[in-house]
GUNU-956685 format. One record per atom (N, C-alpha, C, CB): x, y, z; residue number from 1; residue in one letter. Coordinates in Angstrom, 1 decimal. Glycine has a CB too. Example, Ala and Ser with C-alpha at 12.3 -4.5 7.8 and 13.67 -1.06 7.14 Angstrom:
BEGIN
SITE      c1      c2      c3    n  res
SITE    13.2    -5.7     7.8    1    A
SITE    12.3    -4.5     7.8    1    A
SITE    13.2    -3.3     7.8    1    A
SITE    11.3    -4.5     9.0    1    A
SITE    12.8    -2.2     7.1    2    S
SITE    13.7    -1.1     7.1    2    S
SITE    12.9     0.0     7.9    2    S
SITE    14.1    -0.6     5.7    2    S
This chain:
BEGIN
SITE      c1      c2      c3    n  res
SITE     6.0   -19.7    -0.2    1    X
SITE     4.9   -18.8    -0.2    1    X
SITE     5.2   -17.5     0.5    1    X
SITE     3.6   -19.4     0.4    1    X
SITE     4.4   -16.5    -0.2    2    X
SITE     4.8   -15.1     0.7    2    X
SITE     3.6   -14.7     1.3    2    X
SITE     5.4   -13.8    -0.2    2    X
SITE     3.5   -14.4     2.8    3    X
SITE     2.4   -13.7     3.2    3    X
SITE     2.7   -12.3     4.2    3    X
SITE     1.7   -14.8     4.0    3    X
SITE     1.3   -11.5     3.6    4    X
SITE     1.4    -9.8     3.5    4    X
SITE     0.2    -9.3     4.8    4    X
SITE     1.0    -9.1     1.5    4    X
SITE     0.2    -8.8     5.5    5    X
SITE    -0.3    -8.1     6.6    5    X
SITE    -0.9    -7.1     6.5    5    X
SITE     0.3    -8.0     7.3    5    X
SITE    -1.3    -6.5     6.2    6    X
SITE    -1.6    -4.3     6.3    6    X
SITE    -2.1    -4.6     8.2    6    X
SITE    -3.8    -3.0     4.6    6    X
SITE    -1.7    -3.2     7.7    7    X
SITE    -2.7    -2.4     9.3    7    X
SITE    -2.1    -0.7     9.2    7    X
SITE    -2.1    -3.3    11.5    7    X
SITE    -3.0     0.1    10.3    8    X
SITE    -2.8     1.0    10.0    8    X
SITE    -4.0     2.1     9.7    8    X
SITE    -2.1     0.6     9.4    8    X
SITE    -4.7     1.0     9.1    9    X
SITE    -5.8     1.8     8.4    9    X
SITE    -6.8     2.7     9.4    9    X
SITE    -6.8     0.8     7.5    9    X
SITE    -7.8     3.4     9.3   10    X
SITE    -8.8     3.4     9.9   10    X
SITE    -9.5     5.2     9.4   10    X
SITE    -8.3     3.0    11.5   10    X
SITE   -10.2     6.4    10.0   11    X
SITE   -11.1     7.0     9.7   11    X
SITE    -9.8     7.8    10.5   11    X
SITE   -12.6     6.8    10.1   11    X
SITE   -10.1     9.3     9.3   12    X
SITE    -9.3    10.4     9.6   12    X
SITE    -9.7    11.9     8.6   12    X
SITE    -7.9     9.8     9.3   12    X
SITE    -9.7    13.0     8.9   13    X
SITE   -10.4    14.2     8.4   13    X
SITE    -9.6    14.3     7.2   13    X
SITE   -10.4    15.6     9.4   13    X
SITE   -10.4    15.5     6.1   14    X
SITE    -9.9    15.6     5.2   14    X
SITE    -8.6    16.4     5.7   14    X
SITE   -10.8    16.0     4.3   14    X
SITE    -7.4    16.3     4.8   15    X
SITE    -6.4    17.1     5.2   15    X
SITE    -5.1    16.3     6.4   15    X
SITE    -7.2    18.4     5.9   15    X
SITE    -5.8    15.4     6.8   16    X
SITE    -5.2    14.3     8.0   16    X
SITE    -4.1    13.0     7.0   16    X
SITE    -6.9    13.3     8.9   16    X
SITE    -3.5    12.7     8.2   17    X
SITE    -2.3    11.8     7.6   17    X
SITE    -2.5    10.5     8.2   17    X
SITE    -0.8    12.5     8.0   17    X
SITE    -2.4     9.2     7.8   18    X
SITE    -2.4     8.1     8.0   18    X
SITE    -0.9     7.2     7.8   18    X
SITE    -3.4     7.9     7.4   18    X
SITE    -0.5     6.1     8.4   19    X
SITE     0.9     5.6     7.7   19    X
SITE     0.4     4.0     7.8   19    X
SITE     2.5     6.0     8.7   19    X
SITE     0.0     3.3     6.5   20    X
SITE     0.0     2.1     6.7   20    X
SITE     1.3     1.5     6.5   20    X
SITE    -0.9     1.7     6.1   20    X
SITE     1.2    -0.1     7.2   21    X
SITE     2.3    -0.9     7.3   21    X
SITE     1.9    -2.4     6.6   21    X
SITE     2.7    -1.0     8.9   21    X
SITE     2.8    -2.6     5.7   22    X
SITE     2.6    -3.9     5.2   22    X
SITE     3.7    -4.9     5.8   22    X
SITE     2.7    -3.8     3.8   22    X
SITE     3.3    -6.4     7.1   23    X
SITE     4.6    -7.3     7.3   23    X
SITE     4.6    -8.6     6.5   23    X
SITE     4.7    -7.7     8.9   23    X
SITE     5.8    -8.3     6.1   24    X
SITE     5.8    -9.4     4.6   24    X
SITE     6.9   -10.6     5.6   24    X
SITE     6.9    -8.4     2.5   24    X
SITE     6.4   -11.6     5.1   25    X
SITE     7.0   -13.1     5.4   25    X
SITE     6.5   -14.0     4.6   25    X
SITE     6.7   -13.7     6.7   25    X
SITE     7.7   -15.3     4.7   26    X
SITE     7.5   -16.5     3.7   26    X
SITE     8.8   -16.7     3.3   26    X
SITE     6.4   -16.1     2.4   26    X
SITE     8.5   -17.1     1.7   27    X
SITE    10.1   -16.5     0.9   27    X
SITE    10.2   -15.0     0.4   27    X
SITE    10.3   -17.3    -0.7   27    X
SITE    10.6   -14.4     0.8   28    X
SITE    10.8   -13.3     0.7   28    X
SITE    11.9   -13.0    -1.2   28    X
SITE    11.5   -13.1     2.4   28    X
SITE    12.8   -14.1    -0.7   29    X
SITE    14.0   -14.0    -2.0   29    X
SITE    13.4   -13.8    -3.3   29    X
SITE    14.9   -15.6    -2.3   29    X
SITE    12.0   -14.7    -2.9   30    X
SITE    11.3   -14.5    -3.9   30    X
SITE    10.5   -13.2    -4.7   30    X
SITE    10.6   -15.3    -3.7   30    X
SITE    10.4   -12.0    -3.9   31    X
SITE    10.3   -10.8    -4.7   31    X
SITE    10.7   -10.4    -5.4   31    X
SITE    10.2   -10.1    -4.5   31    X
SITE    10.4    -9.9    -6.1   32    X
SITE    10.8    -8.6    -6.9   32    X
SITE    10.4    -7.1    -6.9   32    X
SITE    10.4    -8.9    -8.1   32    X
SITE     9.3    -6.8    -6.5   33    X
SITE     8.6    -5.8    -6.5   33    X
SITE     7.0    -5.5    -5.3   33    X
SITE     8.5    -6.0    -8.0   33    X
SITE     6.9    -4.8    -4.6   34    X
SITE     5.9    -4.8    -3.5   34    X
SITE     5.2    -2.9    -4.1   34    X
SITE     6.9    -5.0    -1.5   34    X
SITE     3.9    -3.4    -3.6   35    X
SITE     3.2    -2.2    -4.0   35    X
SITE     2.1    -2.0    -3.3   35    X
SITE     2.7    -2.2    -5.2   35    X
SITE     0.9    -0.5    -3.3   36    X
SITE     0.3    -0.8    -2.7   36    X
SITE    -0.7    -0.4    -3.6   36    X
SITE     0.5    -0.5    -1.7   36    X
SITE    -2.3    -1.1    -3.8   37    X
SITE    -3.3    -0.8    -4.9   37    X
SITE    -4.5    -0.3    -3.6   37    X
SITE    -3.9    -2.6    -6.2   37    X
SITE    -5.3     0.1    -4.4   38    X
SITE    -6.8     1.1    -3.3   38    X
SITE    -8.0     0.4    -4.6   38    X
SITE    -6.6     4.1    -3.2   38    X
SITE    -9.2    -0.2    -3.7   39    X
SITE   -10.4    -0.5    -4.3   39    X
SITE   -11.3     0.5    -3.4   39    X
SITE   -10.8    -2.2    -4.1   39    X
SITE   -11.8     1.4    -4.7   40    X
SITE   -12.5     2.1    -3.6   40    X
SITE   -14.4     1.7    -3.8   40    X
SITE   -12.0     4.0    -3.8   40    X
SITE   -15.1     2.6    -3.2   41    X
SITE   -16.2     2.2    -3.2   41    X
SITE   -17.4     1.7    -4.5   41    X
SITE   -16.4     3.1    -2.6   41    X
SITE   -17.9     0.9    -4.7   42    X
SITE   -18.7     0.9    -6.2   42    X
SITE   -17.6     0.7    -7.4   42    X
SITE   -19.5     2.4    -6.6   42    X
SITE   -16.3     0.6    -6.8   43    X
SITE   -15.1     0.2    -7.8   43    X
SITE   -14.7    -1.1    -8.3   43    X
SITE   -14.0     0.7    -7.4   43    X
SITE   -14.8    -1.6    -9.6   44    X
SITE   -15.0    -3.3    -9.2   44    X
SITE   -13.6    -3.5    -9.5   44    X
SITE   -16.1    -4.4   -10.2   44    X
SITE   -12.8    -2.7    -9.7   45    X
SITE   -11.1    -3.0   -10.1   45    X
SITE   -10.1    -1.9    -8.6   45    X
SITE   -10.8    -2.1   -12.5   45    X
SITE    -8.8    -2.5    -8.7   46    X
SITE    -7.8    -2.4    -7.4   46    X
SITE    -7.1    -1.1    -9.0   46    X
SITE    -6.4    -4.5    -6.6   46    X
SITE    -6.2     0.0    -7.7   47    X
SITE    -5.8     0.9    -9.1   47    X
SITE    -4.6     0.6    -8.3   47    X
SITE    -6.5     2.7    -9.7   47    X
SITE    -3.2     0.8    -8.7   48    X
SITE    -1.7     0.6    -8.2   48    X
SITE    -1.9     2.2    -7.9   48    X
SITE    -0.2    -0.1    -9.4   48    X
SITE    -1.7     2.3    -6.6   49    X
SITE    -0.9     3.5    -5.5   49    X
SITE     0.4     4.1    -5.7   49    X
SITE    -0.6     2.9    -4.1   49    X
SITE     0.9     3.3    -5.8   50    X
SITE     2.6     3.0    -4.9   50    X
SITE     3.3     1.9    -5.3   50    X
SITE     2.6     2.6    -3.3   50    X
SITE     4.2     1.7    -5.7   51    X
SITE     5.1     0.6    -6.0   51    X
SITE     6.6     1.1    -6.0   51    X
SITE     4.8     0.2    -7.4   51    X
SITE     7.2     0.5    -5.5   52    X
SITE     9.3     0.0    -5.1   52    X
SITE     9.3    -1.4    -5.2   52    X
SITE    10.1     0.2    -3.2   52    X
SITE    10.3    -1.5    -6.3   53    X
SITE    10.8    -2.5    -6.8   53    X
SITE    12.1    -2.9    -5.5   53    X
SITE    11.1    -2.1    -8.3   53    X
SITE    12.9    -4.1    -5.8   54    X
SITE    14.4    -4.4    -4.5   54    X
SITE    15.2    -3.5    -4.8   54    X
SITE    15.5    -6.0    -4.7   54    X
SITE    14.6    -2.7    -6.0   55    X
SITE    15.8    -1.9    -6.3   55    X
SITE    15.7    -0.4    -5.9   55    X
SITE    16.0    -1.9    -7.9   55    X
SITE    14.7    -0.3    -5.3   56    X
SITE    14.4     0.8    -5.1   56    X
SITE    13.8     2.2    -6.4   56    X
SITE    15.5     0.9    -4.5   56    X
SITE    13.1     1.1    -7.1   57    X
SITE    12.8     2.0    -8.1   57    X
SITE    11.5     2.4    -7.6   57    X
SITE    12.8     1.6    -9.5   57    X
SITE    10.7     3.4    -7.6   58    X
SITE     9.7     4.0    -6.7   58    X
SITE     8.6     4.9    -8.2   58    X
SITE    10.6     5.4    -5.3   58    X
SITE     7.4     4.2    -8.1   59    X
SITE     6.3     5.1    -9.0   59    X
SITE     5.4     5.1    -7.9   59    X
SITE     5.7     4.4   -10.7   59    X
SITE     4.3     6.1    -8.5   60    X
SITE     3.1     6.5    -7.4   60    X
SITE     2.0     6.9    -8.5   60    X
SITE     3.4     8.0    -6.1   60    X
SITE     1.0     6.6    -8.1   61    X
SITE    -0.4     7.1    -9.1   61    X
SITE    -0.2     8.8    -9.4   61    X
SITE    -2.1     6.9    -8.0   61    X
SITE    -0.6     9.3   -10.3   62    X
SITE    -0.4    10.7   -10.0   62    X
SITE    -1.2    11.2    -9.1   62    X
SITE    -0.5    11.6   -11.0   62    X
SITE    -2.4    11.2    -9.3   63    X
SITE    -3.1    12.0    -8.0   63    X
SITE    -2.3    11.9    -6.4   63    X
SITE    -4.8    11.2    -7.8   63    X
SITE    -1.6    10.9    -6.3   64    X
SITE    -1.5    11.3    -5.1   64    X
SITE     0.3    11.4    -4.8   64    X
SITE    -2.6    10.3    -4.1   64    X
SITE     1.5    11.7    -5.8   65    X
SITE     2.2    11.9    -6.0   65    X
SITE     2.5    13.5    -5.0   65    X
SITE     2.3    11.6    -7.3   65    X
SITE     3.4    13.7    -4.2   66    X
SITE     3.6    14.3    -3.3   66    X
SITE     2.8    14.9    -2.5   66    X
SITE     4.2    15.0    -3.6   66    X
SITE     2.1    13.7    -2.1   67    X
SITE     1.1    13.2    -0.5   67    X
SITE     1.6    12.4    -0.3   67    X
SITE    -0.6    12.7    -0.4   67    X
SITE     1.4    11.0    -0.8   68    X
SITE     2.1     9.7    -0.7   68    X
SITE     3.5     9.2    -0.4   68    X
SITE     2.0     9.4    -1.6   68    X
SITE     4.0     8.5    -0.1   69    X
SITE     5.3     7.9     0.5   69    X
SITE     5.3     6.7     0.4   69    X
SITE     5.6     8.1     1.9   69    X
SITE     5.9     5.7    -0.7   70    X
SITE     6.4     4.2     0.1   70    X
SITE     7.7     4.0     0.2   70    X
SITE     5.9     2.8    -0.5   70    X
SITE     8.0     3.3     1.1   71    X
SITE     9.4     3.0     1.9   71    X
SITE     9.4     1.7     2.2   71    X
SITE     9.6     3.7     3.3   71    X
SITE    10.3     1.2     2.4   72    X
SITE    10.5    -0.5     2.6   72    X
SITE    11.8    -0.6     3.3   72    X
SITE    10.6    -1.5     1.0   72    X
SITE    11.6    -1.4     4.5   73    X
SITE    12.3    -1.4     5.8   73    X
SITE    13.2    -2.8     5.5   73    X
SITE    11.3    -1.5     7.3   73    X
SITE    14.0    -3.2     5.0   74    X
SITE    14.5    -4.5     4.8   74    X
SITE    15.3    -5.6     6.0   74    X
SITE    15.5    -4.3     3.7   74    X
SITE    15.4    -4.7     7.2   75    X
SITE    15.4    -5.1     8.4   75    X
SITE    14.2    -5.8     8.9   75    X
SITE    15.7    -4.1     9.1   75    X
SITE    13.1    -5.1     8.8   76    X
SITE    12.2    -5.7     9.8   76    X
SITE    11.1    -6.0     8.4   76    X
SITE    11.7    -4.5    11.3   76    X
SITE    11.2    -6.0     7.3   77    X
SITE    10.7    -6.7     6.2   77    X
SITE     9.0    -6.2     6.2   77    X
SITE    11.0    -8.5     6.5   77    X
SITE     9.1    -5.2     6.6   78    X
SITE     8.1    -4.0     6.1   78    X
SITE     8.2    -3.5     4.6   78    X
SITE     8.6    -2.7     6.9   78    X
SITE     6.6    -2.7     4.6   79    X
SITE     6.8    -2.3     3.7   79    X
SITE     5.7    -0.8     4.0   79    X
SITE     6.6    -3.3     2.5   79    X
SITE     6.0     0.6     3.8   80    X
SITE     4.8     1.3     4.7   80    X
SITE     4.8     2.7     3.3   80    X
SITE     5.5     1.9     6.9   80    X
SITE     3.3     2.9     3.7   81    X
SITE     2.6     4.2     3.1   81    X
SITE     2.4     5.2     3.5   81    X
SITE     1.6     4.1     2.8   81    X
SITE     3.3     6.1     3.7   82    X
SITE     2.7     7.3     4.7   82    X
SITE     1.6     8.1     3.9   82    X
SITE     4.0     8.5     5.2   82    X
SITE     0.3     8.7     4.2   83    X
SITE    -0.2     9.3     3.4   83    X
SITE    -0.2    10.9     4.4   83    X
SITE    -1.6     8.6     2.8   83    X
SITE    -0.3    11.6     3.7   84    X
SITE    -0.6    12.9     4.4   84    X
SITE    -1.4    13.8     3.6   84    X
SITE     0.7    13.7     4.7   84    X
SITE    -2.0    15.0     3.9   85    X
SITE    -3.0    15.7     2.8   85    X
SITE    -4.0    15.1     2.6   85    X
SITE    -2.6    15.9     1.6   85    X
SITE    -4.8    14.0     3.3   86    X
SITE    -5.7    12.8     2.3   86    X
SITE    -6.7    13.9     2.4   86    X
SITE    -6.3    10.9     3.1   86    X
SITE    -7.8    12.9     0.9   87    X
SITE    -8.8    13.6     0.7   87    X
SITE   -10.1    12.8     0.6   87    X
SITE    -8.6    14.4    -0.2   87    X
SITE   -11.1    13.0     0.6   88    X
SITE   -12.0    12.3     0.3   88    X
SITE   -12.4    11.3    -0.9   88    X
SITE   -12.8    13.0     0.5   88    X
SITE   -11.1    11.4    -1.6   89    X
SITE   -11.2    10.4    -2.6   89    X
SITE   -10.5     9.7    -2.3   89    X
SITE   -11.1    10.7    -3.8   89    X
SITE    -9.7     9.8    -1.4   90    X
SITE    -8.7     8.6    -1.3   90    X
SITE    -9.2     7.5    -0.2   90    X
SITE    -7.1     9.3    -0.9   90    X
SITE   -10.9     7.2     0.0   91    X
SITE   -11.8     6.6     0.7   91    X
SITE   -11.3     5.4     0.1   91    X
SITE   -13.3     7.0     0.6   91    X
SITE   -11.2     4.2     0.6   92    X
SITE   -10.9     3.0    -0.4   92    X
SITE   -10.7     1.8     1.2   92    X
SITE    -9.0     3.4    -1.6   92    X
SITE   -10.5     0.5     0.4   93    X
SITE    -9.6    -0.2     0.7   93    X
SITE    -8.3    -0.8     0.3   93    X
SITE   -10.0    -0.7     0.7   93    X
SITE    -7.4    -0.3     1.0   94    X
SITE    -6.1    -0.5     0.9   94    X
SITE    -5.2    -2.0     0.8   94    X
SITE    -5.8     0.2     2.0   94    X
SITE    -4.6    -2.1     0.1   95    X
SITE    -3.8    -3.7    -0.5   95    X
SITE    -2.4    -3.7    -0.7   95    X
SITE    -4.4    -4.1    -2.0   95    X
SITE    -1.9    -4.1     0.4   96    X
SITE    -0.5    -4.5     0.3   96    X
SITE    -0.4    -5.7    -1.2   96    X
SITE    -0.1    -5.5     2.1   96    X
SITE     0.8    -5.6    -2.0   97    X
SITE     0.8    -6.1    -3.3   97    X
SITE     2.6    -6.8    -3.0   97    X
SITE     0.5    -4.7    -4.6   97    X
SITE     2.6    -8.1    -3.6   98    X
SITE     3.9    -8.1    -4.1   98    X
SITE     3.8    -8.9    -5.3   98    X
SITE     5.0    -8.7    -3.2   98    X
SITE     4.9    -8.8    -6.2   99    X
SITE     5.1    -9.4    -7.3   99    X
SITE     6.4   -10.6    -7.0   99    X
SITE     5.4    -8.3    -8.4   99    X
SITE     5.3   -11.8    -6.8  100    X
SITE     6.8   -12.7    -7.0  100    X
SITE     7.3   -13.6    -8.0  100    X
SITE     7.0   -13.6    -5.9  100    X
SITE     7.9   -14.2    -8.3  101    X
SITE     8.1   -15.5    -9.2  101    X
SITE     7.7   -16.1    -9.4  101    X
SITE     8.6   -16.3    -9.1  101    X
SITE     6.7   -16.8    -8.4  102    X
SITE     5.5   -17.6    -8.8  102    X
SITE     4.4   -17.1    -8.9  102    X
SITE     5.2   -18.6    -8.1  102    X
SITE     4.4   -15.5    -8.8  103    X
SITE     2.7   -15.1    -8.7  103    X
SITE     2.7   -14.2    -8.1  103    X
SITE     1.6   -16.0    -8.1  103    X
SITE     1.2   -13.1    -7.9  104    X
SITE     1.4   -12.0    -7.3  104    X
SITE     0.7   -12.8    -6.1  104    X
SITE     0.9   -10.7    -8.1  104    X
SITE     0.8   -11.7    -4.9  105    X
SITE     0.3   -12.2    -3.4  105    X
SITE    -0.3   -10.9    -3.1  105    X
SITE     1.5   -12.6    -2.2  105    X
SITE    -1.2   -11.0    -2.6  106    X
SITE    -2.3    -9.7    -2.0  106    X
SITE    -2.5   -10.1    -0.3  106    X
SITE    -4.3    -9.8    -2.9  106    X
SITE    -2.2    -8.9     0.7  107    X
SITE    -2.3    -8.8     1.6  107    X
SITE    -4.4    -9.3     1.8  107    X
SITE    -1.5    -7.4     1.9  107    X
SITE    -4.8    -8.7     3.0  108    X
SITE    -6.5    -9.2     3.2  108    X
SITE    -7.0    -7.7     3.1  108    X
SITE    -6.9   -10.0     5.1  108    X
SITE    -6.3    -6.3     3.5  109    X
SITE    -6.3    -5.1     3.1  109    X
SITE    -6.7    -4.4     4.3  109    X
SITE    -7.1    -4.9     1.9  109    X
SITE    -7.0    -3.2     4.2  110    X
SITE    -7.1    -2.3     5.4  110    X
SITE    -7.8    -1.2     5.2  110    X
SITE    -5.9    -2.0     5.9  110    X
SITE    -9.4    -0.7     5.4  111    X
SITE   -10.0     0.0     5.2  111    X
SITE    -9.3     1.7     6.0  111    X
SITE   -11.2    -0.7     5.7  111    X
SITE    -9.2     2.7     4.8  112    X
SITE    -8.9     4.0     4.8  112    X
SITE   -10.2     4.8     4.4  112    X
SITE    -7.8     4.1     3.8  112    X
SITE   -10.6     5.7     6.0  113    X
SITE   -11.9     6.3     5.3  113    X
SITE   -11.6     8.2     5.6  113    X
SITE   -13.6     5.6     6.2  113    X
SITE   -11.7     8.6     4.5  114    X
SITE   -11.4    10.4     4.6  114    X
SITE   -13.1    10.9     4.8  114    X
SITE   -10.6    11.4     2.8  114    X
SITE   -12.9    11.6     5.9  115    X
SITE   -14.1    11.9     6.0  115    X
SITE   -14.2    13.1     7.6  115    X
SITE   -15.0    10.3     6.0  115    X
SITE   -14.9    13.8     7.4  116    X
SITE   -15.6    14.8     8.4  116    X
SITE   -16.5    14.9     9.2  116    X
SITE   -15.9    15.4     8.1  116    X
């Protein structure tokens, strides 16, 4: 089994930068691919953020395509979101994601609030 952590999250102005951290353990061998999805308010569906594959292949939602950052630490088996520029739409709860072999795994998530 693989288990996923966030933190990080919390309340920050519009224009402000946040960096969440996802700590991934378990079987690890077993990935393929780690991401990060945002449920935001009155939203009954997760939308994919951010995604890097082992290979380092890297997509991002557009809206937030050069704000956004994910990176993946394979030393310390991280996985992290820098956001910068945020805006009030990018209010949500945040979800560490991996895709493994047997199944996808969802972190518990980490509330991100833009606001003034």
């Amino acid at each position: 089994q693989v288990q996923l952590v966030e933190s990080g999250g919390g309340l920050v102005q519009p224009g402000g930068s946040l960096n969440l951290s996802c700590t991934v353990s378990g079987y690890i061998m077993s990935i393929y691919n780690y991401g990060w999805y945002r449920q935001a308010p009155g939203n009954d569906e997760r939308e994919q953020v951010a995604k890097i594959t082992v290979g380092n292949v890297i997509e991002y939602l557009e809206s937030v395509k050069g704000r956004f950052t994910i990176s993946r630490d394979t030393v310390k088996n991280t996985v992290a979101l820098q956001m910068n520029s945020l805006k009030p739409e990018d209010t949500a709860v945040y979800y560490c994601h991996a895709s493994t072999y047997s199944g996808r795994r969802w972190g518990q998530g980490t509330q991100v609030t833009v606001s003034s």
